[in-house]
N, C-alpha and C positions, 0 to 999 in steps of 0.2 A: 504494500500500500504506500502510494507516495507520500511523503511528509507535507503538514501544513506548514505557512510559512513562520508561526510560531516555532513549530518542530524546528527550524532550521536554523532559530535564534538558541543564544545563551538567554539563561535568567538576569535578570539584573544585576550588574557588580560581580558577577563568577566570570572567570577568562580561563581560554586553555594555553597552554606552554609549549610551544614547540620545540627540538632536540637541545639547540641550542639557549635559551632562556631557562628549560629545567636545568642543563647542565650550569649554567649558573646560579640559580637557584643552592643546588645539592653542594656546590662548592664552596657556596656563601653559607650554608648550614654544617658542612663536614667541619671546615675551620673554627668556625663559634662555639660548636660542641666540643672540638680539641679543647681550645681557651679554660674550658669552665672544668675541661675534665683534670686541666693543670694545676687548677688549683680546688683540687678535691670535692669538685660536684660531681654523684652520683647520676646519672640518666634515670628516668624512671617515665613511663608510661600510663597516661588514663585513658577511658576510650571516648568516643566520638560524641557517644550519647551520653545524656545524664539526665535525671529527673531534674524537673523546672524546680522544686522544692528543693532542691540542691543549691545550684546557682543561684537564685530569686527565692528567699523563703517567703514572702510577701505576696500574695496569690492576687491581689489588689493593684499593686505596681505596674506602673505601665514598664515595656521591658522592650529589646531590640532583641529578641532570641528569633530562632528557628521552630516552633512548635509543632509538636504531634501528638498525636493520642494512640498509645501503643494498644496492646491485643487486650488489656486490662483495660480498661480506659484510662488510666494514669497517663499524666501529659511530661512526654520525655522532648528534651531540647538538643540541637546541636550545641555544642560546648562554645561559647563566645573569649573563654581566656581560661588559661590553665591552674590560676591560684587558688580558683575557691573549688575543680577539683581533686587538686593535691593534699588540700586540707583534710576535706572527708578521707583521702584514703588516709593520711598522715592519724588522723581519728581514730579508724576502724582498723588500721593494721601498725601502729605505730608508736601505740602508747605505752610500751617498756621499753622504748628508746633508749639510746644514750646519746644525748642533745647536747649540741646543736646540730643539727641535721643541714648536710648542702643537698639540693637537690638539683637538676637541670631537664630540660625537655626541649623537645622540638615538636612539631606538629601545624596541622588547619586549622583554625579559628572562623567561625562564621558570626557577623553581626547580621543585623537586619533592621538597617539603618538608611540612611541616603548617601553613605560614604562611596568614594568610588568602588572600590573592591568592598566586597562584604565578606569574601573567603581570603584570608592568606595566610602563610605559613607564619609562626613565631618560633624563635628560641629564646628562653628563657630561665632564669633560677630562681631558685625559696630556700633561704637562708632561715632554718626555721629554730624556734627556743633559744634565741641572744636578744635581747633588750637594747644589748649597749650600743653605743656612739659608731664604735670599732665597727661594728658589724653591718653599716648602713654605709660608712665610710668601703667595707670590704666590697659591696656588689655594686656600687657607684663605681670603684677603680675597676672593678671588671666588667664593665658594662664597658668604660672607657677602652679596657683591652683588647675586646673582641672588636669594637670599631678599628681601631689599628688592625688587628690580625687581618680584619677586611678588606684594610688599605683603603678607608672611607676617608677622603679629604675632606678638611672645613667643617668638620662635626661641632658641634660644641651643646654641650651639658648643662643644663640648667637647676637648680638646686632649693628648693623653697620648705617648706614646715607648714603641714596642716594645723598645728597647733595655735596659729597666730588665728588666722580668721576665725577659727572655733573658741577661741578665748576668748576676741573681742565678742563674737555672737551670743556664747553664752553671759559676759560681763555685760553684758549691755539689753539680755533679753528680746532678741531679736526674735518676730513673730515667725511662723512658718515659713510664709508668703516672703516675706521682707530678704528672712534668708535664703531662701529659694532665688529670688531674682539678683542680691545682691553677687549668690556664689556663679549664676551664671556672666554677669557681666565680668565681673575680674575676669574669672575663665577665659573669656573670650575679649580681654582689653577693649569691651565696648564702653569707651568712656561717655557718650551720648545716653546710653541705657543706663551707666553707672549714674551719671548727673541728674537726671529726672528720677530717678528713684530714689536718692539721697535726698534731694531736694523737698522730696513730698514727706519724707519721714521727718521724727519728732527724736532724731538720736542726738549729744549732744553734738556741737561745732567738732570738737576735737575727736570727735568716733568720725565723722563726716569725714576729716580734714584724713586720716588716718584710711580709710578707706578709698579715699578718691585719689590717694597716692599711691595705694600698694601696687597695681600693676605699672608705677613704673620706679619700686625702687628694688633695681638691677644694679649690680656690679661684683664687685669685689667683697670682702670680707668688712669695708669699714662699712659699707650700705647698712649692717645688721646694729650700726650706731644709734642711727636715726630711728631705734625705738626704746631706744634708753629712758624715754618719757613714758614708756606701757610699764615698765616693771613691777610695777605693783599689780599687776594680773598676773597671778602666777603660771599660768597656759604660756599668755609670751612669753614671759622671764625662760621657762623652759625650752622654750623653743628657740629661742634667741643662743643659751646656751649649750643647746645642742648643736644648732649649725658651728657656732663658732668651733666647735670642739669636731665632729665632722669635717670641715673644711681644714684643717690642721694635720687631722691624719691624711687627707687627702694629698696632703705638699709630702708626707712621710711616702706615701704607695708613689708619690712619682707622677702624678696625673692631675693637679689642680690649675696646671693651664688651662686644662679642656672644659676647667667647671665653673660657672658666673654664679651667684647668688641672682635668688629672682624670686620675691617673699610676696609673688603675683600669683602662681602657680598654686591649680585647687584641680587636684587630680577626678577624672570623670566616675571611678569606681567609689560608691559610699561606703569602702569597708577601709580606706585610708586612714590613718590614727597620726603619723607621724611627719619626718621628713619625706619627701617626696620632692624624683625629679622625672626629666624632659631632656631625650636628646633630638635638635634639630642638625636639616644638611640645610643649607644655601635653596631657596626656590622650592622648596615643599614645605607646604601649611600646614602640616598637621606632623605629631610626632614622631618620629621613628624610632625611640625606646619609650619605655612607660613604665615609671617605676614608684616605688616606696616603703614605707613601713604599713602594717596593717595587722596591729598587737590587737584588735578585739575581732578577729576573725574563726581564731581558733575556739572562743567559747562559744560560739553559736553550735559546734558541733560537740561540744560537752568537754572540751580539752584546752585547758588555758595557756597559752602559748604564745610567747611575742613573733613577730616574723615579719622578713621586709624579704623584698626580690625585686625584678623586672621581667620584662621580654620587649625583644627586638623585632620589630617589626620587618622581615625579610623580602616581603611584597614588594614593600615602595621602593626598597633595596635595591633592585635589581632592575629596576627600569633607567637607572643612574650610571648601569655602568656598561659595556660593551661586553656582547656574548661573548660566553665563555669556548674556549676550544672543546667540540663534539667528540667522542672518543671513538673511531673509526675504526674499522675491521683493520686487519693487517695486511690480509690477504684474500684475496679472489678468486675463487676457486672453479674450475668450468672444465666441461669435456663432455661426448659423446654419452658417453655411460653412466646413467643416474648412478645405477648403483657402485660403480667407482668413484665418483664424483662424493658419495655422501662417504664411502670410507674413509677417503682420502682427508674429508674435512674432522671426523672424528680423532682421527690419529693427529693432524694439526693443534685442534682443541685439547688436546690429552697433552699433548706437549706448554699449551700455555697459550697459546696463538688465538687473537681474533680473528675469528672467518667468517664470509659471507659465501654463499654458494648460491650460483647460479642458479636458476632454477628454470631447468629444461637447455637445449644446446644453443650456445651462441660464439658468433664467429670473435678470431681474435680483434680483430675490430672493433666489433663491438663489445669486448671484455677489454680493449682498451679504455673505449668512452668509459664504460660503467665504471670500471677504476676511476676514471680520474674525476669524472662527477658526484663520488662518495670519499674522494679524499684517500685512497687505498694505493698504498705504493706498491705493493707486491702481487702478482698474476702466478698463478698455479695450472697449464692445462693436463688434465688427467689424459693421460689413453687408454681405452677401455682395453 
């Protein structure tokens, strides 16, 4: 039956990968997974599906998932990010540990959003059961590593603390609503949306003045001066002294050129609790790592547990750089007699040899073209 012309299209935001863009793809994923496996993350595996009560405990929540309703009628999702399910297994298989746990992943990710891709691959870690400073500082410089191992130019890492906006929010009682729009405009440095919504609220001057700056106070380590006046909210005071203390170890790993402070940054996941960053390239709007800490994630599944990771966005990755070299046969293999033809390629294969084999008789002419149009230096004719 002929295809409709739907049939003929992708869904929206899914792409296919041709020889060349997977093999960059797998290249940009085999290196990053090296990186993490260097400094003692573990690989570990979840699968494709999980129940929506998993990812979304909140059955209410509007959500970007994947939805289905399996043979139960339970509604199972495609997996949208690997954190919360490594958590449930870290839960369910995990809890005679001995902590801190590195873990690392690769894999597809499906949103179901208006973003251009809605499926791409990530790699990523969960540095799970460390609290400390050290240890948000450790997967920051190895985020920065694996960009290197990339050979990603112009990267640069951006470094902020959830604990500021949620300490003024809570110090100041900020309504649902008010929070809600507030955390989107920072989010998105919509100072237009930040100004009219400031403007109608009843917050003091100095919550105002303090708010209508944080997306732009970027820089270096003195930036975190310029809240020397919050200290008496103890949310910022801590958070203020934990970037400083982060950024510090950061000059020790060798990697704080690559990382700005940016006390803008309000990560799009609500199981965020801590530091949190953002790696951009030059000319792509949207992030290409996604990171932080996210200490109250692990009690939703009965197991109290500090933990911070990232993942790297591989997708947008790879439209940046020039296909990768395809891994081509070695050898050509042709001649009258199938079935010498196919011995001949087995005994090549046994030895090590990529082979393609003709398939049915072709003159050497034409086993020259096909050579050289597959990139194949070496020709084999069998004689029967």
């Amino acid at each position: 039956m002929e295809r409709s012309t739907l049939g003929l299209k992708l869904p929206e935001g899914m792409r296919d990968l041709l020889p060349g863009e997977l093999a960059s793809l797998e290249a940009l994923e085999g290196k990053a997974i090296q990186v993490c496996k260097n400094w003692s993350y573990q690989k570990v595996a979840t699968p494709g599906l999980e129940y929506r009560a998993c990812v979304e405990p909140d059955a209410n929540k509007e959500d970007r998932l994947y939805k289905f309703f399996d043979k139960n009628g339970h509604i199972v999702v495609l997996r949208p990010e690997f954190t919360t399910p490594i958590a449930r297994m870290v839960s369910a298989r995990q809890r005679g540990g001995i902590f801190p746990l590195r873990y690392c992943y690769s894999g597809d990710v499906y949103r179901n959003d208006s973003s251009r891709y809605r499926e791409f691959r990530q790699v990523g870690v969960e540095l799970v059961g460390s609290g400390s400073d050290i240890a948000d500082a450790e997967v920051i410089a190895l985020a920065v590593e694996i960009m290197k191992a990339l050979e990603i130019r112009n990267f640069q890492l951006s470094l902020g603390h959830n604990g500021i906006f949620s300490g003024l929010a809570q110090e100041m009682n900020f309504s649902p609503k008010l929070r809600e729009e507030l955390e989107d405009g920072i989010a998105r440095k919509d100072m237009v949306k930040m100004e009219s919504v400031i403007s109608q609220s009843e917050l003091p001057e100095a919550a105002k003045d303090l708010l209508l700056s944080m997306p732009h106070l970027t820089g270096k380590e003195d930036v975190l001066n310029k809240l020397q006046s919050w200290n008496h909210i103890p949310a910022i005071r801590r958070a203020v002294e934990s970037l400083r203390t982060i950024y510090l170890y950061l000059k020790d790993f060798g990697v704080q050129e690559f990382v700005s402070l940016d006390l803008g940054i309000l990560r799009g996941f609500s199981y965020y609790t801590g530091a949190i960053f953002e790696g951009y390239l030059p000319g792509i709007g949207s992030p290409v790592i996604d990171g932080g800490r996210y200490d109250g994630l692990y009690s939703d599944f009965g197991i109290n547990l500090p933990a911070t990771g990232f993942a790297v966005n591989l997708g947008i990755m790879i439209e940046q750089l020039q296909d990768y070299e395809v891994e081509n046969a070695d050898i050509l293999v042709y001649g009258q007699s199938p079935g010498a033809v196919i011995k001949r390629c087995r005994e090549l294969r046994k030895g090590g040899k990529k082979v393609e084999m003709a398939l049915g008789y072709i003159t050497d002419t034409d086993a020259r073209k096909m050579a050289s149009s597959r990139g194949i230096s070496e020709l084999e004719r069998v004689e029967s």
